[in-house]
N, C-alpha and C positions, 0 to 999 in steps of 0.2 A: 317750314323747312323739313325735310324730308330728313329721317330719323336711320341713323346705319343700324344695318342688321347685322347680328352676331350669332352665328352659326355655331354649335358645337356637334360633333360628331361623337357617337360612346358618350354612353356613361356607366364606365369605368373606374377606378380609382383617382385617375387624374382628369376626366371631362363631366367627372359630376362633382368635383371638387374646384373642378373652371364654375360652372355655373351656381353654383351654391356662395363661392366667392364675390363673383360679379352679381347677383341676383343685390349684395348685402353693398357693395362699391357704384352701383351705377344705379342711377334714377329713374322711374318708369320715363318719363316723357324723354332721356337722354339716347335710349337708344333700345330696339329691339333684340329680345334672346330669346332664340330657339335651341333647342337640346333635342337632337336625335336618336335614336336607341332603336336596336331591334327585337327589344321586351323590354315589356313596359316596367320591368324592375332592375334594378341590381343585382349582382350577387356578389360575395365577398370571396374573391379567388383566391385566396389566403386558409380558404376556411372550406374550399374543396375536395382536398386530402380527407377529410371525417367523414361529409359526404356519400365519399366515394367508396370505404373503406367499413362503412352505415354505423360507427361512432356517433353521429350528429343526425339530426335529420333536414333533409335539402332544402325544407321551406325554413329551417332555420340560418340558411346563409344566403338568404334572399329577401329583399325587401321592394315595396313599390317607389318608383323611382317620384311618383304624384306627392308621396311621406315627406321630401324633403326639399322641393323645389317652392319656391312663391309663384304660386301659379297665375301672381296677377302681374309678376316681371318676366318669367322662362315661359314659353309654350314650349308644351312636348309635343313631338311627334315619331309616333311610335311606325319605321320604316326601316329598312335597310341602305345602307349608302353601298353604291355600284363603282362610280368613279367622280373623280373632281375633276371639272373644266377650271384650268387657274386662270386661259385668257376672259372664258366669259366670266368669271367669277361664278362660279355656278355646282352644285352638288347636283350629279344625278342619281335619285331613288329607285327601288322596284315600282313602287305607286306614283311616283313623282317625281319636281325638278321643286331644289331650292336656289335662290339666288341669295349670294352675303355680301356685303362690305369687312366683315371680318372672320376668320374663318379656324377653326382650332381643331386638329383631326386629332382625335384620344380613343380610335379604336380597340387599342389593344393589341395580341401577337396572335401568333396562329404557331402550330405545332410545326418542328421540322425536322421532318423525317430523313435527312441528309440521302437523299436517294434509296432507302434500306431496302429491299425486297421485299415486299408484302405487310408493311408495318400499316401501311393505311386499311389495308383490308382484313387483316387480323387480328390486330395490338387494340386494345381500348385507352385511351386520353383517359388526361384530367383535364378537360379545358373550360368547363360550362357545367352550368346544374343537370343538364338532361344526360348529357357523359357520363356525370356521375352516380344519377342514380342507374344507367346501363350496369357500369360496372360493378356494382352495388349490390344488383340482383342477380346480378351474372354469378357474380362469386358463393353468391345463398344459393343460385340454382341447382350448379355444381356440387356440393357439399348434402344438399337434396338429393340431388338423383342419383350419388355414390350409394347411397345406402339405400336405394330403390331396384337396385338393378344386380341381379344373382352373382354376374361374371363383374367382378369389382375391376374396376381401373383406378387405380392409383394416381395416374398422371391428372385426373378430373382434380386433384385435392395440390395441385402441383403451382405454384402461383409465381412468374418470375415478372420482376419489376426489372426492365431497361431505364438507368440513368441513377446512378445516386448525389444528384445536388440535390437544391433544398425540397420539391416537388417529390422527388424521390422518395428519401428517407423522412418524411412526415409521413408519406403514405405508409411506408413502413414501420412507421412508430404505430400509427394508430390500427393496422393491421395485424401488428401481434397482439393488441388489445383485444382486439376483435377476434380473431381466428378462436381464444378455447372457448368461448360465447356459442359460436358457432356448432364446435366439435360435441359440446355439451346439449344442445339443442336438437342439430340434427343425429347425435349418438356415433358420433364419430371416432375414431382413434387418435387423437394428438400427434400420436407421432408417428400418422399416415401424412401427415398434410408437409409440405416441403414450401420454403420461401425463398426465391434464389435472388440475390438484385444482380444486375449485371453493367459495371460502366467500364468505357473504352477509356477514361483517362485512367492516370499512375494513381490516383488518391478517389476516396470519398469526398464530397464538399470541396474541392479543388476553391484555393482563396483562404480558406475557413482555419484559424488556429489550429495546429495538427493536434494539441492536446484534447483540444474538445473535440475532435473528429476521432480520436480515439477515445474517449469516453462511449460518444454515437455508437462506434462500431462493437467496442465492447458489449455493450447495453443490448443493442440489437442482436446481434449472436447467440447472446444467453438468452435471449428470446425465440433464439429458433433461427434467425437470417443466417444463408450462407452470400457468403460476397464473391465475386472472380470480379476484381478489381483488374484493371489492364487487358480486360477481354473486350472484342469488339463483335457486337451483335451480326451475324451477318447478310439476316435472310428469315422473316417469321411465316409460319406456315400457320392452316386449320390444327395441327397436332404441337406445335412448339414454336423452338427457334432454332437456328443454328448459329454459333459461337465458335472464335477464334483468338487464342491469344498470339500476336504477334503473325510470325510468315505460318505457324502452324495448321494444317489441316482442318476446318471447320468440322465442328460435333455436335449431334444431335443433343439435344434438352426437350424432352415431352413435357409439354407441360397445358392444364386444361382452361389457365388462364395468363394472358400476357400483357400486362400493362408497359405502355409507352410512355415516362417520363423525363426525357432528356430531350430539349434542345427546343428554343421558340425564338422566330422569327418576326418582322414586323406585318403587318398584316396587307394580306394579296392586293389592294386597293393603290397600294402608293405604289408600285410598279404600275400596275395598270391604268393608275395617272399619267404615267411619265416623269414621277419625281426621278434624282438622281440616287440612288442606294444601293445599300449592302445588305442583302438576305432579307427585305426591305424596311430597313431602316434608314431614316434620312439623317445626317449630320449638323444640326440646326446651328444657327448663331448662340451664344449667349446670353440675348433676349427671349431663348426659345422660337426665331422665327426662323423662315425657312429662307437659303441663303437668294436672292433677289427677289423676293416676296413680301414686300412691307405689311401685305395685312394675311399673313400666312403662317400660321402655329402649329407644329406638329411634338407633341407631347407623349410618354408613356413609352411604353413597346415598342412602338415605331418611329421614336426619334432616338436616336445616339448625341450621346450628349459625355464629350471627352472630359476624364480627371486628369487635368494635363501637370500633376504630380508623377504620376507613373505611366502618359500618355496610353493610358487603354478607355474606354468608354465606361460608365457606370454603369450596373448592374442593374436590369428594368424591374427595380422593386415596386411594391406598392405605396412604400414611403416614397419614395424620387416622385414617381408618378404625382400624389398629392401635393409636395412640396413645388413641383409644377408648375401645376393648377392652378394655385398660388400667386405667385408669380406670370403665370400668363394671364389670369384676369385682372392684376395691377397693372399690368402692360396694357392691355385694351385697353382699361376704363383711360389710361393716360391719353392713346390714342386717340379714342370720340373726342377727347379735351383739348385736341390740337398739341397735345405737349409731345418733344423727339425725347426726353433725359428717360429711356427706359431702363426699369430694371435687370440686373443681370443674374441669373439663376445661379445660387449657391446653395450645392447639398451639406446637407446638416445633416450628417447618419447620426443619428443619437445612439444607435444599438442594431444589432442584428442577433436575431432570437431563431433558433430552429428546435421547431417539439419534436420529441421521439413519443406520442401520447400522452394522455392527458395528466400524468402529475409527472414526466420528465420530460426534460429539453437542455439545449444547451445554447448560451449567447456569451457575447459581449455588450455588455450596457456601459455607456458610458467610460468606456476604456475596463472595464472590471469584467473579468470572467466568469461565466455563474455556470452551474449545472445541476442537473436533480429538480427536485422542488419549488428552489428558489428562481431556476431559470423559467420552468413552467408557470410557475407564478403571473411573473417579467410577460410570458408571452400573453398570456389573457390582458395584463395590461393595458396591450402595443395591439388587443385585436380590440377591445375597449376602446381605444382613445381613438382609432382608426372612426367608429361608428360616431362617436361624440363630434369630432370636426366638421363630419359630411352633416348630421342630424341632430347633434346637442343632445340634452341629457332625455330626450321623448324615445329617442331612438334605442340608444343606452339600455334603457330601461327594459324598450321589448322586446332586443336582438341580442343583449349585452350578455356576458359570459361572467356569471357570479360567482361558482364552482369554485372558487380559488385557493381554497386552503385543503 
């Protein structure tokens, strides 16, 4: 008897936490699993922001995806996925066509630049390790050739971050770490160099306990950040952006680096399937499957997945994401089994942690509010235990984050 194939798309937080799951739940001779990826490794998006910011170094938030998979249950195949045929059952690749019997799309998101003017050909992402180290040596470049160059420009040392949720102000934590590193190195002035964040909503961390979002903001200011909270970006050039708050007149900001950290999307694929979505995220069942699609799972990023406590969608963390994965591979394996009694995905936020660099940050663990030291602690914990789930204590070991006191 011919043996169903299980397809994973990404791996990501939650499609390599699908097949690490199933690899350990299903039998070789029960069923075939494929995991596709378009690099042959990981990286911990979570752990981007350092990266980007050159706090950390890039191969340390990356790992080979070969490290933690059982390669004698999961092949890999390392391709890109184009689109999914859901009548033939069928993945179409760059190099290839897959066929599945079961199918888990855990792409991830993509950046969305809500229409902005010149954000795509200006602004630098945090989206991926190659993004990051752009941005990385972008900002050493600048800080370089200020002090190469007779006729100083000031605006080269001028750094404005769009978006302050959590993507944001990490980067900005770990960036006023970085920047006197910097100024000391290349012999710079301190207080030539200018940090502007700029978000269009009323608050920083919009969700986030306003106490700890005013510790963040506090913290960060005396570090140098200025904020224009309720400004809305509204157009980035080769020299800046231009900014407006409210019906107000748009004003120039020079500035000789512009990071895009606000706002992600599900990714470009599931429109150009033909799923049904919003910004494209699809709305799944309960099960996690997709709604008239019995062996169709869309996970992460690109699925919305309602807290119908306060009827708005969960938040596409990296915890949800693996909590998932989880869950969608106890669903399958039930599936091959003939069995219908699936599971139905309940998130368990244990906590939610945001660094301001490396010995501050601020969360909620456990209903308890932390800040400072004890919260930075907390965060290595939750980027520790994140690596332990996917790879146990092997992984731990040679990607894990000891620094902690």
């Amino acid at each position: 008897m011919r043996k169903p194939k299980i397809v994973i798309l990404g791996a990501g937080y939650g499609g390599l936490m699908t097949a690490v799951s199933l690899q350990k739940l299903v039998g070789q001779n029960e069923a075939d699993i494929v995991l596709v990826n378009k690099n042959d490794y990981h990286y911990e998006t979570t752990w981007l922001h350092e990266a980007s910011a050159g706090t950390l170094h890039h191969d340390r938030v990356r790992y080979e995806i070969r490290d933690v998979i059982d390669r004698n249950k999961v092949e890999f195949v390392q391709d890109t996925a184009v689109q999914v045929n859901k009548e033939e059952k069928k993945v179409i690749l760059e190099k290839s066509e897959i066929n599945y019997d079961y199918l888990v799309i855990a792409l991830g998101g993509e950046s969305e630049t809500f229409g902005i003017k010149g954000l795509k050909e200006y602004a630098f992402g945090i989206s991926n390790v190659n993004s990051s180290r752009q941005l990385r040596e972008h900002i050493e470049y600048q800080f370089a050739t200020y002090n190469m160059e007779e006729d100083k420009k000031d605006e080269r040392l001028s750094i404005v971050v769009g978006g302050a949720g959590f993507t944001g102000i990490e980067f900005l934590g770990e960036l006023t770490n970085r920047v006197p590193e910097l100024c000391h190195e290349y012999d710079v002035d301190f207080h030539k160099v200018k940090i502007i964040c700029v978000e269009a909503a009323p608050t920083v961390l919009p969700g986030f306990d306003p106490e700890l979002v005013n510790y963040a903001v506090s913290q960060l200011e005396r570090k140098g950040v200025e904020f224009l909270i309720g400004t809305a970006i509204k157009e980035c050039t080769p020299e800046g952006i231009f900014v407006a708050k409210g019906e107000d007149e748009p004003r120039e900001i020079k500035a000789g680096t512009v990071v895009w950290a606000a706002g992600v999307r599900g990714n470009s694929i599931i429109e150009k399937s033909g799923f049904e979505a919003m910004r494209g995220r699809v709305k799944v069942e309960k099960d996690l499957r997709v709604p008239g699609f019995d062996n169709l799972f869309i996970i992460g990023d690109s699925s919305l997945f309602i807290n119908e406590e306060i009827n708005r969608p969960y938040p596409p963390t990296a915890q949800i994401a693996m909590q998932q994965g989880q869950t969608c591979a106890k669903n399958i394996a039930a599936l091959i089994r003939n069995k219908t009694d699936l599971d139905q995905f309940k998130p368990d936020i244990k906590g939610t942690v945001c660094s301001l660099g490396e010995d501050d940050a601020i969360g909620v663990v456990y209903g308890k509010k932390l800040t400072g030291a004890k919260a930075a602690f907390m965060k290595k914990v939750v980027d520790n235990r994140s690596l332990f789930m996917i790879g146990g204590v092997p992984l731990v070991l040679k990607k894990g984050k000891f620094n902690i006191f």
